[in-house]
Every structure is written in structure tokens, then in C-alpha cells.
ZAVOTOR-136317 format. One record per residue (C-alpha): residue number from 0; residue in three letters; x, y, z. Coordinates in nm, 2 decimals, padded with zeros to 4 digits, always signed. Each point is the difference from the previous one (the first is absolute). Example, Ala and Ser with C-alpha at 12.3 -4.5 7.8 and 13.67 -1.06 7.14 Angstrom:
<sites>
SITE   num   residu       px       py       pz
SITE     0      Ala   +01.23   -00.45   +00.78
SITE     1      Ser   +00.14   +00.34   -00.07
</sites>
This chain:
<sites>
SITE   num   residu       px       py       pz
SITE     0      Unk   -03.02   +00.32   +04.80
SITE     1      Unk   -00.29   +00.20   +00.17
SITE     2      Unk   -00.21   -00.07   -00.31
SITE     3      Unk   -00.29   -00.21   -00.15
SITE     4      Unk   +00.08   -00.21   -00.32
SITE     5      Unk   -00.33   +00.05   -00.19
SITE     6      Unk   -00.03   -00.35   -00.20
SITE     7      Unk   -00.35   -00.09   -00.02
SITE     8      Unk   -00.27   +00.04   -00.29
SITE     9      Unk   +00.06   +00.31   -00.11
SITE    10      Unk   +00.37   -00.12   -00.10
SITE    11      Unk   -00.14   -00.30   -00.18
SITE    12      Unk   -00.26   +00.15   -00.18
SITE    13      Unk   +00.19   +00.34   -00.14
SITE    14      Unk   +00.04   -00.03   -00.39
SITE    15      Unk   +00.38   +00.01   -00.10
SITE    16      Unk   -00.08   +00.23   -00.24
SITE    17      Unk   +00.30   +00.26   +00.04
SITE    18      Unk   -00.23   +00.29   -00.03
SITE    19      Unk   -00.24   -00.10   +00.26
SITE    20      Unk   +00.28   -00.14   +00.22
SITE    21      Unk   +00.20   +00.41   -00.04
SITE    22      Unk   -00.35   +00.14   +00.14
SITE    23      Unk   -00.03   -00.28   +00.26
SITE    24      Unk   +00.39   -00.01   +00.16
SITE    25      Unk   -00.06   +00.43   -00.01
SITE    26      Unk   -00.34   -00.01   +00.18
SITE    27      Unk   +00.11   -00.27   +00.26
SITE    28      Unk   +00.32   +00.28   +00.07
SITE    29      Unk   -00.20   +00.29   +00.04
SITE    30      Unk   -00.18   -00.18   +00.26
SITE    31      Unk   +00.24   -00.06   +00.19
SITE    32      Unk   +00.16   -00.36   -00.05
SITE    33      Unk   +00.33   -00.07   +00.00
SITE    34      Unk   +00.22   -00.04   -00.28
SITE    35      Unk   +00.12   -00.37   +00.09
SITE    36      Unk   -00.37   -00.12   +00.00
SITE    37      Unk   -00.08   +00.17   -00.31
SITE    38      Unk   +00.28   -00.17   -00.16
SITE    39      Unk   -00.07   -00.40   +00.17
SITE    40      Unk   -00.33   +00.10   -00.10
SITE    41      Unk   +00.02   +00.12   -00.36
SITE    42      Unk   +00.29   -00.26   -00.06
SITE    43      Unk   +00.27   +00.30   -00.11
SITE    44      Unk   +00.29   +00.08   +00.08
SITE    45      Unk   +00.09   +00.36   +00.19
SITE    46      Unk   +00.16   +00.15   -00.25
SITE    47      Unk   -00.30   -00.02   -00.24
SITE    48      Unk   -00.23   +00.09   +00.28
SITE    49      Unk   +00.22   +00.35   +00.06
SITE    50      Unk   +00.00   +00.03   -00.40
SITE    51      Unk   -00.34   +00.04   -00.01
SITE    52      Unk   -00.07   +00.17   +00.34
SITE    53      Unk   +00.27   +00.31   -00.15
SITE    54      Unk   -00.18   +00.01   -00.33
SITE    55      Unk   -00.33   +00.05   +00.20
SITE    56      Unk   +00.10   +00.22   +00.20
SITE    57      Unk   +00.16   +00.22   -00.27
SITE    58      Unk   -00.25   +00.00   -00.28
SITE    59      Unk   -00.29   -00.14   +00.21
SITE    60      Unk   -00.23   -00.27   -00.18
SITE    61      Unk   +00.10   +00.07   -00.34
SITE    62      Unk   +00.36   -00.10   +00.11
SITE    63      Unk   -00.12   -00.33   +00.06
SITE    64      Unk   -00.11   -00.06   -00.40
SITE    65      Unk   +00.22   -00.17   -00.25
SITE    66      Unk   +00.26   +00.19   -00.16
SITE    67      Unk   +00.10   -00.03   -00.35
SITE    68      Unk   +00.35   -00.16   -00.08
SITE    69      Unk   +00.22   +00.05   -00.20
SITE    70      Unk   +00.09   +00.23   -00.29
SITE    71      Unk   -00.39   +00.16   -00.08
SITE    72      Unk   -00.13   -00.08   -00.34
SITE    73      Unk   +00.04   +00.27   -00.32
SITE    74      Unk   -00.31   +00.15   -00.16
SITE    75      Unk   -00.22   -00.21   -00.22
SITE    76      Unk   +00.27   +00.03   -00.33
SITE    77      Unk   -00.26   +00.13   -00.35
SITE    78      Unk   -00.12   -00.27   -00.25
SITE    79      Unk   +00.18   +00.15   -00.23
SITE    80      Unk   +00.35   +00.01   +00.11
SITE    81      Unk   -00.06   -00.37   +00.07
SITE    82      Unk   -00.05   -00.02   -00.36
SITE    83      Unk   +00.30   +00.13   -00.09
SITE    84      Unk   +00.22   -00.21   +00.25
SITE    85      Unk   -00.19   -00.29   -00.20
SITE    86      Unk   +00.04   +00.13   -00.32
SITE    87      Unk   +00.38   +00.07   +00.02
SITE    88      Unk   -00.01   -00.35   +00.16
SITE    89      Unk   -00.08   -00.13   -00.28
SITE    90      Unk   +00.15   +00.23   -00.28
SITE    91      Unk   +00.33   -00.04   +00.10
SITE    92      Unk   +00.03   -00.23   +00.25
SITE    93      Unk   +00.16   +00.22   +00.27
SITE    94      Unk   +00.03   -00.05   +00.36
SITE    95      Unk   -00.14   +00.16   +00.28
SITE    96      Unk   +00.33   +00.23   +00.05
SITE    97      Unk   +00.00   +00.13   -00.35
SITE    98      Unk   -00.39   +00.04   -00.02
SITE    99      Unk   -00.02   +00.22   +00.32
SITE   100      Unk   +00.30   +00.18   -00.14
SITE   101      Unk   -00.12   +00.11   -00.32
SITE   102      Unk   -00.33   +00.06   +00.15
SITE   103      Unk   +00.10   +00.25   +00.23
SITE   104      Unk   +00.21   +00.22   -00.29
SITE   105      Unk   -00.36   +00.01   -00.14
SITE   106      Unk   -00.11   +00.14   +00.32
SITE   107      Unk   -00.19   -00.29   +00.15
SITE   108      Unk   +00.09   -00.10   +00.38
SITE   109      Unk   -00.01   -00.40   +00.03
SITE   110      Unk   +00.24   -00.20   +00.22
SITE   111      Unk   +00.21   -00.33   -00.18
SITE   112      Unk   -00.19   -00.16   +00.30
SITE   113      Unk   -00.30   +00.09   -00.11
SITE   114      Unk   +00.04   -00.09   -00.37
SITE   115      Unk   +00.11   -00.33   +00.08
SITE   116      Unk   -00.34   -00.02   +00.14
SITE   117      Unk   -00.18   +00.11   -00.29
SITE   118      Unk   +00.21   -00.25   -00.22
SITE   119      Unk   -00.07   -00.32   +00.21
SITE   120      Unk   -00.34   +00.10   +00.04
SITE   121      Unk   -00.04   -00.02   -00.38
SITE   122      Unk   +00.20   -00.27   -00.04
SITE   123      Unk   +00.28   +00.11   -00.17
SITE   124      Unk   +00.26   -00.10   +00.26
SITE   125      Unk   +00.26   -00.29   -00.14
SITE   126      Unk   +00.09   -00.16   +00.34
SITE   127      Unk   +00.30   -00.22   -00.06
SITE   128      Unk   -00.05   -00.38   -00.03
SITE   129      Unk   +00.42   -00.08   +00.08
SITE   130      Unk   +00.25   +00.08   +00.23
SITE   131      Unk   +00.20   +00.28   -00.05
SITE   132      Unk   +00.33   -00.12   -00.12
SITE   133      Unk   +00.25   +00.06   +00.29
SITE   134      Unk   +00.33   +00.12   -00.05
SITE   135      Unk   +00.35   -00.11   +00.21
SITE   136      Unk   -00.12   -00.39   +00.06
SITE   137      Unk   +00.14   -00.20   -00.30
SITE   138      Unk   +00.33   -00.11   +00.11
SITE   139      Unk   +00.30   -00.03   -00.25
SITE   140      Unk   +00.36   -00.16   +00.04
SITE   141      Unk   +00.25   -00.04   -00.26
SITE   142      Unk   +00.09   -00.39   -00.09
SITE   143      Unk   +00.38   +00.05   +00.01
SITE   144      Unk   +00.25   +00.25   +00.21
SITE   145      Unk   +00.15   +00.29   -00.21
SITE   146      Unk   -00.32   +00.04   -00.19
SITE   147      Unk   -00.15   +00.30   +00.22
SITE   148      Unk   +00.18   +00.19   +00.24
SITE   149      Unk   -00.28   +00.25   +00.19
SITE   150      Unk   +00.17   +00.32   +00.20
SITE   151      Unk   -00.07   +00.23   +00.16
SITE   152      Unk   +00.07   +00.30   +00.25
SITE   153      Unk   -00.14   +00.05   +00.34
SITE   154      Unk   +00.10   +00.27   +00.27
SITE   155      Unk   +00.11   -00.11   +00.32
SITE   156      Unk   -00.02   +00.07   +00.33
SITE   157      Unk   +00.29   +00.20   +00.03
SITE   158      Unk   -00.07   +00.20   -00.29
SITE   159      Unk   +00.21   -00.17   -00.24
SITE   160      Unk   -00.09   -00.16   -00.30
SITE   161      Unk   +00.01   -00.40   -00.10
SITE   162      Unk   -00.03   -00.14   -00.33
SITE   163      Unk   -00.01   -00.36   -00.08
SITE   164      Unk   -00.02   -00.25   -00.28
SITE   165      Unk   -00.17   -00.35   +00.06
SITE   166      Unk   -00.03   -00.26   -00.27
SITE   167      Unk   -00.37   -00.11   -00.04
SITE   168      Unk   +00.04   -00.36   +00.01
SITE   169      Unk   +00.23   -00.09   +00.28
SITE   170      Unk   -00.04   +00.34   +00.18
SITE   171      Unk   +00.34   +00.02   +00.06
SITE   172      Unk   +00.13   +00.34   +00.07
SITE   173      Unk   +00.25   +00.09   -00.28
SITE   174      Unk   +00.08   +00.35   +00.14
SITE   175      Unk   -00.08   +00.25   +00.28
SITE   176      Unk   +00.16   +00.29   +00.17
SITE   177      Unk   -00.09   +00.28   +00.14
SITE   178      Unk   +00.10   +00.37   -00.13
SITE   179      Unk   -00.12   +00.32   +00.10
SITE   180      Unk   -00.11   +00.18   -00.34
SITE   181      Unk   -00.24   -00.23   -00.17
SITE   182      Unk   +00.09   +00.06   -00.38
SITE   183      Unk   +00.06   -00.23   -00.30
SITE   184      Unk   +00.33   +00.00   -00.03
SITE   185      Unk   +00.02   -00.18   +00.39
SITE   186      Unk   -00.26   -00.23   -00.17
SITE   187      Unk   +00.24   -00.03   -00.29
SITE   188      Unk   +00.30   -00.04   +00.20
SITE   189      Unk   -00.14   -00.26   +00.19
SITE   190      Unk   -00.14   -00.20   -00.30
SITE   191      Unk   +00.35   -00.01   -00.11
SITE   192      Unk   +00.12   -00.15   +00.26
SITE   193      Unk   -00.27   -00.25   +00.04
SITE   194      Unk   +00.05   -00.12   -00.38
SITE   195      Unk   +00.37   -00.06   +00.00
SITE   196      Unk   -00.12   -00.22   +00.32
SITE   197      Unk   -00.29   -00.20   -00.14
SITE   198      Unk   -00.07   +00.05   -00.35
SITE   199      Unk   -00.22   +00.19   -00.19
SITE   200      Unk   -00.36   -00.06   +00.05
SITE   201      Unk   -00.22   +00.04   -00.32
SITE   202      Unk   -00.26   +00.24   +00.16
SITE   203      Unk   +00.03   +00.25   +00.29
SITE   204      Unk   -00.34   +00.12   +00.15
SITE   205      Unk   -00.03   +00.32   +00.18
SITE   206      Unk   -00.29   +00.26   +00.10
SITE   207      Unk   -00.03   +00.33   -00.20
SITE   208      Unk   +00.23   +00.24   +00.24
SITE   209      Unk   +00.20   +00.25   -00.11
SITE   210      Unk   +00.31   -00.21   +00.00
SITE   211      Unk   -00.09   -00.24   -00.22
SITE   212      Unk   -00.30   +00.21   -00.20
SITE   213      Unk   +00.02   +00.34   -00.08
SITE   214      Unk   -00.29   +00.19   +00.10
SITE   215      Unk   -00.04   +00.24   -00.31
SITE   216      Unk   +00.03   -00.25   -00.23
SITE   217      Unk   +00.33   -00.14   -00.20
SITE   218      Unk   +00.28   -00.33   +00.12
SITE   219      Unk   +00.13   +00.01   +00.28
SITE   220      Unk   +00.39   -00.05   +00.05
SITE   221      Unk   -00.13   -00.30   +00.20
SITE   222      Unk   -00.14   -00.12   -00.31
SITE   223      Unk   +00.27   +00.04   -00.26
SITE   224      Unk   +00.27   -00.19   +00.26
SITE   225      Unk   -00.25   -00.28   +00.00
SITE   226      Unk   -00.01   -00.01   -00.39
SITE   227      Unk   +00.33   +00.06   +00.00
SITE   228      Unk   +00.07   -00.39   +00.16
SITE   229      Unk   -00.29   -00.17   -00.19
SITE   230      Unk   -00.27   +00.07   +00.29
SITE   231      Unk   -00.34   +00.06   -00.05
SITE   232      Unk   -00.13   +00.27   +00.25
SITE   233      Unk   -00.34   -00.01   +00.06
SITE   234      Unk   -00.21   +00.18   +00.24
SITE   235      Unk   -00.31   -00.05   +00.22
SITE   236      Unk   -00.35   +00.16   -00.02
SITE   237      Unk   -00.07   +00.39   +00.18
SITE   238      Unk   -00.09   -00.11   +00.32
SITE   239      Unk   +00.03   -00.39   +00.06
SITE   240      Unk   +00.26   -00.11   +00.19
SITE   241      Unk   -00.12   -00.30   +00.02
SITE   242      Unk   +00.22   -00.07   -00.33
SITE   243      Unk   +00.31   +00.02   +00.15
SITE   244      Unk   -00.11   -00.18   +00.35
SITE   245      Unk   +00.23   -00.22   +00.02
SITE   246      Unk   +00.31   +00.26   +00.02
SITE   247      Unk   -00.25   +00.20   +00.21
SITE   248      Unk   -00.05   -00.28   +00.24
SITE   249      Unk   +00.36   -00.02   +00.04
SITE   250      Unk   +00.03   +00.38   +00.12
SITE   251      Unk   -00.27   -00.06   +00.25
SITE   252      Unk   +00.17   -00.30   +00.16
SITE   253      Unk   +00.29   +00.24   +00.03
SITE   254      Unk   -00.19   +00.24   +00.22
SITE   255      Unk   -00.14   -00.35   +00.22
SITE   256      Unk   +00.27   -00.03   +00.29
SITE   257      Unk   +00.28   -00.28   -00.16
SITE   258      Unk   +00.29   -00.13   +00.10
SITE   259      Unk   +00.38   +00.03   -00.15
SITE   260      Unk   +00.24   -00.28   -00.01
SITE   261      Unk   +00.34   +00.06   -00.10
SITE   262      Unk   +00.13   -00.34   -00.13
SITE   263      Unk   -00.09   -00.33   -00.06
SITE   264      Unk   +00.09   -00.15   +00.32
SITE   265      Unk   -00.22   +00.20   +00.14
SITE   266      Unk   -00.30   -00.04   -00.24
SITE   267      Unk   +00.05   -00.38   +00.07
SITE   268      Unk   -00.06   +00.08   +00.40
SITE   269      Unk   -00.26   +00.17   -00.02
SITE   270      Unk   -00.21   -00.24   -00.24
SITE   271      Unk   +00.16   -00.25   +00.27
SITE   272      Unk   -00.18   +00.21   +00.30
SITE   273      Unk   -00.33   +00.03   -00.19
SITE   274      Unk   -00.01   -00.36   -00.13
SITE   275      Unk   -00.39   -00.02   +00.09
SITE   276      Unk   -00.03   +00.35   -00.08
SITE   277      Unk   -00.19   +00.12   -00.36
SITE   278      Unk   +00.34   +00.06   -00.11
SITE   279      Unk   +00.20   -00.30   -00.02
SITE   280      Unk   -00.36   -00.21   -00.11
SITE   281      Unk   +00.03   +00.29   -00.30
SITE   282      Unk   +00.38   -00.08   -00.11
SITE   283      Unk   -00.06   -00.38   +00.03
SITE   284      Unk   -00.31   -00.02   -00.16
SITE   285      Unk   +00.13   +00.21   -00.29
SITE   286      Unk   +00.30   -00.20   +00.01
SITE   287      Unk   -00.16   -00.37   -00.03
SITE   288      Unk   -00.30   +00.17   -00.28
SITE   289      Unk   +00.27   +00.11   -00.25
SITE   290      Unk   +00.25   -00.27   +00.08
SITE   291      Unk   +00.25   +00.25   -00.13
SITE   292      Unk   +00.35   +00.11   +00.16
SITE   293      Unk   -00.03   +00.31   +00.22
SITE   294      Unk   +00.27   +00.26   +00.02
SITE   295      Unk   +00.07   +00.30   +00.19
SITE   296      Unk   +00.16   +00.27   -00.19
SITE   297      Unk   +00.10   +00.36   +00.19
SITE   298      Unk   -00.17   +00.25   -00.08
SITE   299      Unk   -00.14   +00.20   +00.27
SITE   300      Unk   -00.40   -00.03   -00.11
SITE   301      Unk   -00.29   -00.17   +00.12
SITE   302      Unk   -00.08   -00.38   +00.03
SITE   303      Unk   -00.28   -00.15   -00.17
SITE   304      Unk   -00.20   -00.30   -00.04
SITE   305      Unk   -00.21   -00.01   -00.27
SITE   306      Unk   -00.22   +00.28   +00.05
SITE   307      Unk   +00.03   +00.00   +00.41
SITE   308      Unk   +00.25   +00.25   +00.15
SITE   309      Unk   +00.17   -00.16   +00.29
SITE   310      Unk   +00.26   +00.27   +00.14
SITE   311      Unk   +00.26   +00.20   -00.13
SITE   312      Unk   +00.36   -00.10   -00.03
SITE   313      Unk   +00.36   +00.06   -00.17
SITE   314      Unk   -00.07   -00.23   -00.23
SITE   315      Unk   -00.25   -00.15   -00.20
SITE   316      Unk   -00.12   -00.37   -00.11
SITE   317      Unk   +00.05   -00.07   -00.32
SITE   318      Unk   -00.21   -00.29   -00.17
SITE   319      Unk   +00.27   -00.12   -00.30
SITE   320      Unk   -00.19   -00.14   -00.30
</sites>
């Protein structure tokens, strides 16, 4: 390379103290070495060796000392208002939010950072000695069919509107269509129609929309219909859907890529095409586990076993108890 590597003593005796080495890898450039034989040398890489060599020859020596990182450190806070992020601590058992709050309408500057501080330091902090209780993980299902129906609307691709019905316990789709205004009478209409079919259920669970809560208070139409037929209408927590999952689940296996058969013939092919495939192992496993009849009734929704979505068809299996 038209260079000499210099490896000898004075490589094996340099301290690796990174001060002394910044000082060092600048003196050996300024007198002329080159950069590669600084770095074998020094074992470091080029890009430090250029990070250091820039800061030297912007700021000079001083740019080769230690920086300070990250955010720099307040003032020294007064005894005093330490005493009374203690006191208030104590008094009324506030946290570090409310203390910084009501200390700054007095006209005191403290940080909820820094009062936390000032509690633990003293003490006063009550860490926890349990988990947090988690919300959405217990799982529910209904013993019997007809005893909760879940619905639910969900805005499709094409800009109209499905809403759908599933009973909780076989998650058998009772009703689903798609309109293009999502109100509560299309909810009503279509719970009509779904009753006359297969019974009323004894419960019907729902989220807190519009359709099926009013937002200003009151019943909702909704409501009174499901009175009306001897349904109790409940509705799910602000902000977990988690509730109604299992009628959510359906409407994201919708928007998964299936496949449409149009009659039974056809359904029978295909399982006879994918007989090593995850869905005929499905339908004879649920088959031979319930030892129960299967039949397929028409009714353009989506086929389910259990709680696994397999594709969507015209028609639907039905589990007959």
C-alpha cells in the first residue's frame, strides 16, 4: 500500500483509556500517519477515527472531552418545597400529577417528574405488589343456542354497510345483509326476519352505537323492539370490543379472501378436493366430536366450525341439538 504498519511496543503499551487514546490517534495524524494504520493500530474502526479527527479539528482539544448526554439536569429544587411535596404526600395522599398541579397555582415550578422523586426518596411511594388486572382475556360462551345472539355493524369495502347476528354458543350466523344507511330500523328489520327463522334468543349483545344506544341519553327504538319480543338487550363496555369478539371475528374473516359455493353438490366437491386440506380435517373432526347430525340450510352466510372460520358460502352448517 506504500505504507509502514506501525505494530510494535508503542501499540502494546498505550493505555486504552479513551481519553489518552483521542490525544494519541490525533498526535500520530498530525504527524503524518495514515489513517488505516492509525485505525489497525488503535483497534477502531474509520468512522470513529473521522468522528474524532472532525471534532478536533473544529473545536480543537476541548472537542475531544466528554460531552454531557442527555436532557441536562434542573437546579438544585429548595428544602422547602421538598417539604411540601412531602407534606401533601402525606396529608392527602396525592400523586405526583395532582401535587405538581396544585403546587404550581401556588406559584411554585416543580415537574410531576421531579415530585415523584421527592416521594420515593422519602418513602412514600406504594409500588404495587399484583398484576394489574387485564381487561378483554376472560373468555365467555353461552351453554345453549338461542340464549345470546351478539350483532353488530361493520362497513365494507364498497362503502355499504353489514349487520349480522351470531348466536354465542354455536356461532351460527342467524342473519346478515348488507344495506347502505346503517340505522336501527335495518337492524330491526333484519332481527325480524332472523326470529321468525330461528327463535328468539333470550339475550342480544351489542356495542354502544347510535343504532342500538342513543348518545344523549334515553331507549333506543332498538331497545323497545327487543322488549317488545321478550329480549333482553344488553350492551358492551365504552371501548372494548373485545366483548363482542366473536361477531367481530366473523367480520374480519369476511374481509380475509374466501370462497363462494352455490349448492351442495358443490360444497361436497370441494371438501372432496381438499380432503387433506385444514378444511375437510375441520368438518370431520367436528363431525365425529359431537356425533350429531349435520345439516346444510341456505342461507347465504358464513360457514363455521366451532370458533374457526373456514370460507364463505350460500349456506351455512347447522349443528341440530
Amino acid at each position: 500500500m506504500g505504507y509502514t504498519l506501525y505494530i510494535g511496543r508503542e501499540l502494546t503499551c498505550l493505555d486504552r483509556d479513551v481519553d489518552k487514546l483521542k490525544h494519541w490517534i490525533v498526535k500520530k495524524r498530525l504527524e503524518g500517519q495514515p489513517v488505516t494504520a492509525i485505525c489497525i493500530q488503535s483497534r477502531i474502526s474509520r468512522k470513529t477515527f473521522y468522528y474524532w479527527w472532525n471534532r478536533y479539528q473544529a473545536e480543537g482539544w476541548r472537542g475531544l472531552e466528554e460531552k454531557q448526554r442527555g436532557r441536562p439536569c434542573g437546579p438544585e429544587l429548595d428544602f422547602s418545597l421538598k417539604e411540601k411535596v412531602i407534606k401533601l404526600r402525606k396529608r392527602y395522599g396525592w400523586g405526583p400529577n395532582k401535587i405538581a398541579g396544585h403546587l404550581g397555582h401556588k406559584g411554585f415550578t416543580i415537574d410531576h417528574h421531579r415530585a415523584y422523586e421527592i416521594i420515593c426518596e422519602a418513602g412514600l411511594n406504594h409500588p404495587i405488589t399484583e398484576p394489574r388486572k387485564t381487561w378483554g382475556t376472560k373468555r365467555f360462551q353461552r351453554d345453549h343456542c338461542n340464549s345470546l345472539w351478539q350483532a353488530d355493524f361493520k362497513l365494507c369495502s364498497d362503502d355499504f354497510w353489514m349487520i349480522s347476528y351470531q348466536d354465542d354458543h354455536s356461532r351460527f350466523i342467524t342473519g346478515s345483509v348488507k344495506i347502505w344507511s346503517p340505522t336501527g330500523e335495518n337492524a330491526i328489520l333484519l332481527l325480524e326476519k332472523a326470529v321468525r327463522r330461528y327463535g328468539v334468543p333470550e339475550q342480544i349483545l351489542t356495542d354502544q352505537g347510535t343504532q342500538f344506544k342513543p348518545a344523549r341519553g334515553g331507549t333506543s327504538e332498538f331497545a323497545k323492539h327487543c322488549s317488545e319480543l321478550g329480549i333482553q338487550h344488553i350492551t358492551a363496555s365504552v371501548r372494548r370490543p373485545t366483548t363482542t369478539g366473536k361477531i367481530e371475528a366473523f367480520h374480519k374473516a369476511l374481509r380475509s379472501g374466501v370462497t363462494f359455493v352455490q349448492s351442495t353438490l358443490e360444497f361436497h366437491t370441494l371438501l372432496q378436493l381438499h380432503k387433506t386440506s385444514r378444511i375437510a380435517k375441520l368438518f370431520n373432526s367436528c363431525r365425529n366430536i359431537l356425533q350429531r347430525s349435520v345439516t346444510l340450510f341456505w342461507d347465504r352466510t358464513v360457514l363455521y366450525f366451532g370458533s374457526v372460520f373456514v370460507f364463505n358460502v350460500s349456506s351455512i352448517l347447522c349443528i341440530k341439538t
